[in-house]
Backbone bond lengths (Angstrom), bond angles and torsions (degrees), N, CA, C in turn:
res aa  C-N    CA-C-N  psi(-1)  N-CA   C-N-CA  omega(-1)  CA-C   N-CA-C  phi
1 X - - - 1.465 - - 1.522 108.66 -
2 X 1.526 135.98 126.36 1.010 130.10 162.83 1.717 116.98 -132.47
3 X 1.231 91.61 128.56 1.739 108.07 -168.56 1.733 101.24 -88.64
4 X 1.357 122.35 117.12 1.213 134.20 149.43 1.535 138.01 -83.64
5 X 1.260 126.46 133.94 1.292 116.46 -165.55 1.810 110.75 -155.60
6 X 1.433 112.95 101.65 1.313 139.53 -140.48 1.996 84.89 -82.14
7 X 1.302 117.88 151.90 1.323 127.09 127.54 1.590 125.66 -169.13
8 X 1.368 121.81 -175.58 1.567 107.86 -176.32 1.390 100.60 119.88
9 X 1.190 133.78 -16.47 1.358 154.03 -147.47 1.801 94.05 -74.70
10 X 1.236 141.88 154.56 1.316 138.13 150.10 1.432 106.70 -175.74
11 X 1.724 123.30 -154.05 0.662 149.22 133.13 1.350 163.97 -44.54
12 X 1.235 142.70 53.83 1.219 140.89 -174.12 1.834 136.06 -122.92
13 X 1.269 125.40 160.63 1.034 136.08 171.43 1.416 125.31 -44.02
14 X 1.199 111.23 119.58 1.442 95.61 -178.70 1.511 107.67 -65.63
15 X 1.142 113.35 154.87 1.629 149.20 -170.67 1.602 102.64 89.27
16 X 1.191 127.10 -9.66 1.058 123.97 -171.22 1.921 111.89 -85.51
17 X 1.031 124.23 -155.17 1.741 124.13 -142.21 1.872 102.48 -142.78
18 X 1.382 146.53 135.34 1.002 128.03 176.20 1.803 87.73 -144.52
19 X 1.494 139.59 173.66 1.207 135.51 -147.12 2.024 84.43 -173.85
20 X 1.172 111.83 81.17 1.323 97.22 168.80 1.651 124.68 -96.35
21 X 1.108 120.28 158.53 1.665 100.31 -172.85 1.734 104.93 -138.32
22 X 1.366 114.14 170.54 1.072 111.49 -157.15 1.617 107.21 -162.48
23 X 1.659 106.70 112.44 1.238 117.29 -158.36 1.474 123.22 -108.55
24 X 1.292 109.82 96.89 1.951 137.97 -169.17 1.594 95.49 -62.81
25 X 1.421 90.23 120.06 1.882 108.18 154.10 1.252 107.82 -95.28
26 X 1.136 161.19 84.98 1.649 151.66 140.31 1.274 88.65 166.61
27 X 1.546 100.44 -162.06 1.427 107.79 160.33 1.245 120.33 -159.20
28 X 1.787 110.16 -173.98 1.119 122.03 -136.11 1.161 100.68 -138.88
29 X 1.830 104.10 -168.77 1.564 104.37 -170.02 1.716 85.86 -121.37
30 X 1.102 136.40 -77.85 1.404 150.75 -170.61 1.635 100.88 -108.41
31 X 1.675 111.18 128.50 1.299 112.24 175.45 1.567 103.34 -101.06
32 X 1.499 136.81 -160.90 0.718 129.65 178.31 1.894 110.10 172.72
33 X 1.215 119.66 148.73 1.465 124.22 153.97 1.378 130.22 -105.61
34 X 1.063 121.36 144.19 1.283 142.89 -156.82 1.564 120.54 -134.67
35 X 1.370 121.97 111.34 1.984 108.16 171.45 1.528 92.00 -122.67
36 X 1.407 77.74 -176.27 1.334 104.38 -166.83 1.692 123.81 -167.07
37 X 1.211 118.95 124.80 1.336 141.14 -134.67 1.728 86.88 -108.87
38 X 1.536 147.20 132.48 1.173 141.95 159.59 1.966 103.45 -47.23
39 X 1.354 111.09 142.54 1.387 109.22 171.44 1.287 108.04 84.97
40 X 1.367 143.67 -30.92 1.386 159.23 -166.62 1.619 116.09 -115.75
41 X 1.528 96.43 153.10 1.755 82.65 177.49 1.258 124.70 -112.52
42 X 0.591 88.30 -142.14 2.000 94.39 -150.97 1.777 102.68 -84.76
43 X 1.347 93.12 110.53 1.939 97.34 -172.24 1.320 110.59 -86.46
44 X 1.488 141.64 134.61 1.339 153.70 178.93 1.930 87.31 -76.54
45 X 1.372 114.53 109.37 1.763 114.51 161.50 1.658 123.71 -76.49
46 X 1.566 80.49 -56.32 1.700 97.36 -170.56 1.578 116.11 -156.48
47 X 1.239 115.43 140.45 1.756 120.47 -172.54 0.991 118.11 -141.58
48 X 1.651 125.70 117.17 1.360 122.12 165.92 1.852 134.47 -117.34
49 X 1.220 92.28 138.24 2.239 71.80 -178.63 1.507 114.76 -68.94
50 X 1.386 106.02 148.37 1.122 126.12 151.18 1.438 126.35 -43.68
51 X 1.088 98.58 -36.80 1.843 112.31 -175.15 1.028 107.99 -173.90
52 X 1.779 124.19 169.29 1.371 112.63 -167.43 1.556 129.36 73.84
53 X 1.140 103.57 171.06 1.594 122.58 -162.38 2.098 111.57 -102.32
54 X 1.612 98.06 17.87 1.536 89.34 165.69 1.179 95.60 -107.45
55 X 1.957 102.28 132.44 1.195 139.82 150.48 1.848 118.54 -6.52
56 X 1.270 110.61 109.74 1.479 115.03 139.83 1.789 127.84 -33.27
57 X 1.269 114.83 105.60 1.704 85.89 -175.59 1.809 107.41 -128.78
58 X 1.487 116.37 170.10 0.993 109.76 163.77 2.060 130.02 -134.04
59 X 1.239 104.31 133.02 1.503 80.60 171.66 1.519 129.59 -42.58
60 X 1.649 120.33 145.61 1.477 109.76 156.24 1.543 122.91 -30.26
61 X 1.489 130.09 -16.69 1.285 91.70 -150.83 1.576 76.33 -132.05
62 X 1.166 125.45 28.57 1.639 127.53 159.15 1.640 118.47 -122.17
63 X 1.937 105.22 -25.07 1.182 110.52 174.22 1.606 113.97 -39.78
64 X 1.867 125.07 108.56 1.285 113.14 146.12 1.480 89.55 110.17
65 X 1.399 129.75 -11.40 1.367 143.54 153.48 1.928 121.30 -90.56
66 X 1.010 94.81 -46.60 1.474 114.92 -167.35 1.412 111.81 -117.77
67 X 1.828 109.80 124.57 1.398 105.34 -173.10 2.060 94.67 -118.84
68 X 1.239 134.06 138.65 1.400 140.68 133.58 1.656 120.08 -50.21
69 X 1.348 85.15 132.57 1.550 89.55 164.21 1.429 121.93 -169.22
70 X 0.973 122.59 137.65 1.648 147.26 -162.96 1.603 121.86 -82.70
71 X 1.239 138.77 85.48 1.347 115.76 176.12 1.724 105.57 -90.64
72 X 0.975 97.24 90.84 1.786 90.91 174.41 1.419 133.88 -44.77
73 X 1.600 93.12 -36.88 1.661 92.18 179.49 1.336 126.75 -64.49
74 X 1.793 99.25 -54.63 2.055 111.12 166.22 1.575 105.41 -64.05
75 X 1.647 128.55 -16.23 1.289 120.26 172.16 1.630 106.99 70.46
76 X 2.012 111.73 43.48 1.213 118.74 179.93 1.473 99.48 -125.19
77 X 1.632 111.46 142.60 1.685 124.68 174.72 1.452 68.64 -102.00
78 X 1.659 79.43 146.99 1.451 115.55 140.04 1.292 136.14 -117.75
79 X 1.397 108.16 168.98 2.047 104.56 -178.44 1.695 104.37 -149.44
80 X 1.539 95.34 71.20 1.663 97.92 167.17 1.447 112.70 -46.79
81 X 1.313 120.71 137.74 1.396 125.55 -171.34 1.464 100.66 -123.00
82 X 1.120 160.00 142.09 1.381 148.48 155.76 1.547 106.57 -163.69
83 X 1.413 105.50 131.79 1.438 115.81 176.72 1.568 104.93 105.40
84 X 1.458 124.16 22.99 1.584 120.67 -154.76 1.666 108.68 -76.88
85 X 1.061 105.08 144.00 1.370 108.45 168.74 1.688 129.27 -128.89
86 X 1.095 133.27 151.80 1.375 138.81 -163.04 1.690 114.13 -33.84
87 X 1.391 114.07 -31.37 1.738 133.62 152.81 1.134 127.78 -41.48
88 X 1.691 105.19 -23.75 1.270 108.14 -165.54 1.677 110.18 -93.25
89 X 1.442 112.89 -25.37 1.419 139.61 -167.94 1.616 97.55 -40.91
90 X 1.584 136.93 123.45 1.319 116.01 -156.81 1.937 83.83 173.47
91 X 1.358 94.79 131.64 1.827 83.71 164.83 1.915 89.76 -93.66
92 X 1.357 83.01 162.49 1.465 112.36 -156.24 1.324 124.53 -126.61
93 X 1.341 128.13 78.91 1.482 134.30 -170.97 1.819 119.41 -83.90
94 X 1.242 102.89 160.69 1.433 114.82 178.49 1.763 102.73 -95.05
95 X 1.009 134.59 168.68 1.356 122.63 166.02 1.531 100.33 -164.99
96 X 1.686 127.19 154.92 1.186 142.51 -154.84 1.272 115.15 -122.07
97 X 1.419 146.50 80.22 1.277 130.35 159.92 1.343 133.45 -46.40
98 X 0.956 165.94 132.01 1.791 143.86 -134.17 1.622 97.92 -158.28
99 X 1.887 110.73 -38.20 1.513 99.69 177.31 1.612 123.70 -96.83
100 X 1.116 106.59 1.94 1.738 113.39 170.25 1.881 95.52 92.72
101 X 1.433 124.78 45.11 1.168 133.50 -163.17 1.440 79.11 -82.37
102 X 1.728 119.44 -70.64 1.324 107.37 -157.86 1.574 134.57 -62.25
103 X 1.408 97.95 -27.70 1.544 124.89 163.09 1.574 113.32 -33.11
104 X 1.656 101.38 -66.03 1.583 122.53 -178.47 1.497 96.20 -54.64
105 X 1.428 142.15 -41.47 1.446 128.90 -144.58 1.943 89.33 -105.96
106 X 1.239 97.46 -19.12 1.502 95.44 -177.98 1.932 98.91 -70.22
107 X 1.436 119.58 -64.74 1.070 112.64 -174.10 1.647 121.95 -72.17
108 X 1.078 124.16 -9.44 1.993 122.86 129.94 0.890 124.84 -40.91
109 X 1.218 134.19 -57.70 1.342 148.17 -152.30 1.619 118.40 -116.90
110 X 1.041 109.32 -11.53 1.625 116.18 -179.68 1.276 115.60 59.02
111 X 1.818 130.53 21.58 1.583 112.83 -167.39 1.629 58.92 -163.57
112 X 2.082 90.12 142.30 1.524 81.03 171.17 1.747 96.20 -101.27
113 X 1.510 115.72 169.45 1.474 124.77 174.72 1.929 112.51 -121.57
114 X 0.568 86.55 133.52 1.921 106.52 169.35 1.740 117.65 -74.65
115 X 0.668 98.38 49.38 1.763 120.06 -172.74 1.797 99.50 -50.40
116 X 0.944 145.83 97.64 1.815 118.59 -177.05 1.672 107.59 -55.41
117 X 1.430 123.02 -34.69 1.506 129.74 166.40 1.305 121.73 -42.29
118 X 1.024 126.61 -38.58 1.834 151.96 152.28 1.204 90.35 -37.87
119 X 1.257 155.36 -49.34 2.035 129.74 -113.25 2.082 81.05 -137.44
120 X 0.719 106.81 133.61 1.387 103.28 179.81 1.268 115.37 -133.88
121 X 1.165 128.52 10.81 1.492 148.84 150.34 1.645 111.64 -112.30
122 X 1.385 109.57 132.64 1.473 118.82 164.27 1.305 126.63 -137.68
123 X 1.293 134.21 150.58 1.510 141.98 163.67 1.648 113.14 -67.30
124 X 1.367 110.10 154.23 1.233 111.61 174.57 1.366 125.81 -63.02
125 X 1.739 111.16 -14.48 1.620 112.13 166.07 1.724 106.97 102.25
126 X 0.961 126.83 105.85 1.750 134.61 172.55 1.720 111.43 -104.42
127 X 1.588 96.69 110.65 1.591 114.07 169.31 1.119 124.53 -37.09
128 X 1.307 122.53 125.12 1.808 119.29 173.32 1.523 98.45 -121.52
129 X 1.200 113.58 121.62 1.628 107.82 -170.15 1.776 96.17 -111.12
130 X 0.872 150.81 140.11 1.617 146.50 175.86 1.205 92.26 -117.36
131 X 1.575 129.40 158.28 1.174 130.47 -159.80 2.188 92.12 -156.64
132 X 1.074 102.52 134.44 1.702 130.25 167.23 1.702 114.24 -42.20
């Protein structure tokens, strides 16, 4: 069982920077972030392992904006945000892979993917609104 629980979430200007974080009870195999747009589905942002040799990855449209990061010990993801723009506006979940789904499709496939079907634990999701 692993309990996720999102915050950091707010308001800001575009060009400006937001850092939301997201704090894991159990564990997992591949963590990951996730938003999501009303009407639209559920976008894979950013993913990192727990352990092991699958890949850190990022969507196109965070690559080189947006960094992941792991404190294992406090058992906190992070989601450096910087450079945001009105595109970005999206509630924003943590999500848990637990059976090594993405791992397996990474070493098939050589690229790992953010599947939301993969993640079988989720957070309730913290708003990032960017504003004009």
């Amino acid at each position: 069982q692993v309990h996720l629980v999102e915050s950091g979430g707010g308001s800001v200007q575009a060009g400006g920077s937001l850092t939301p974080a997201c704090k894991i009870s159990g564990n997992a195999n591949y963590i990951a972030w996730f938003r999501q747009v009303v009407d639209k589905e559920r976008e894979g942002v950013a993913g990192i392992a727990t352990a092991g040799d699958t890949p850190t990855t990022y969507s196109d449209s965070a690559e080189g904006r947006f960094t992941i990061s792991l404190d294992n010990g406090n058992k906190l993801l992070y989601l450096q945000m910087n450079t945001l723009n009105p595109e970005d506006t999206a509630m924003y979940y943590c999500a848990a892979d637990v059976e090594g789904v993405t791992r397996h499709r990474f070493l098939r496939f050589e690229r790992v993917y953010l599947l939301p079907g993969d993640f079988a634990y989720w957070g309730q999701g913290t708003q990032v609104t960017v504003t004009s």
